[in-house]
C-alpha positions, 0 to 999 in steps of 0.5 A: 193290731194291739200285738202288733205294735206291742213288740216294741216294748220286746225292744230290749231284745234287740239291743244286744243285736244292734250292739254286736252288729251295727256297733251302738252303745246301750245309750243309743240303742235306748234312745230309739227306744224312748224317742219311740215312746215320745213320739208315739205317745205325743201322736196319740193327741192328734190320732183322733181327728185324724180317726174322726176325719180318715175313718177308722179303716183309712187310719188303720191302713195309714198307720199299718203303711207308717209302722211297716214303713219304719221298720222297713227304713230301720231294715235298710239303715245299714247300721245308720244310727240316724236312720234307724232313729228316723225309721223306729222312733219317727216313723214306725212310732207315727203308726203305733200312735195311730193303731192305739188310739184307732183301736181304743175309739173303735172297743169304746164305740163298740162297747159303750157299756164295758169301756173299762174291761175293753181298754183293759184288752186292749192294753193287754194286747199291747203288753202281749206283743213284746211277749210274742216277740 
């Protein structure tokens, strides 16, 4: 899940693309991208309640729903700045949120001894998906 959602720190490589294709300008292009950031850091002070009252399982599925979800919205934009915002820095960042922090409460319970070393996974699996990508 964590390389997964870690291929949107590979966005970089989509800028050159969205520039030539659609038109933006590097300023709009890193706009989707930091509003992702934003949006998806700040879901991550509310994605524990939802984990604790949805279950790990149902927030994992509700997350993977926002995440493909936004990158569907961005693929059907059309070169629509707008929606490519609303689809990769709203919705998809929704999901990303959710999955980190699904993730890091699962490792942390599973491994009550190791919290440390598995975060550590964790976030390197978050860092391997823009490497993927």
């Amino acid at each position: 899940m964590m390389l997964g959602i870690g291929c949107i720190y590979g966005w970089s490589l989509f800028v050159p693309p969205l520039a030539q294709q659609a038109g933006f300008s590097n300023q709009q292009a890193q706009w989707v991208f930091g509003i992702t950031i934003a949006v998806y850091s700040a879901t991550m002070l509310v994605a524990d309640p939802v984990r604790q009252r949805l279950g790990m399982r149902a927030t994992g599925l509700l997350a993977a729903v926002l995440f493909a979800s936004g990158f569907g919205v961005a693929a059907a934009s059309a070169g629509s700045f707008p929606m490519l915002l609303l689809g990769i820095g709203g919705v998809a960042a929704l999901g990303i949120g959710l999955v980190y922090m699904n993730v890091l409460a699962y490792l942390m319970e599973a491994y009550p001894q190791a919290k440390t070393q598995v975060t550590g996974v964790a976030a390197c699996g978050f860092a391997g998906g823009s490497a993927l990508v």
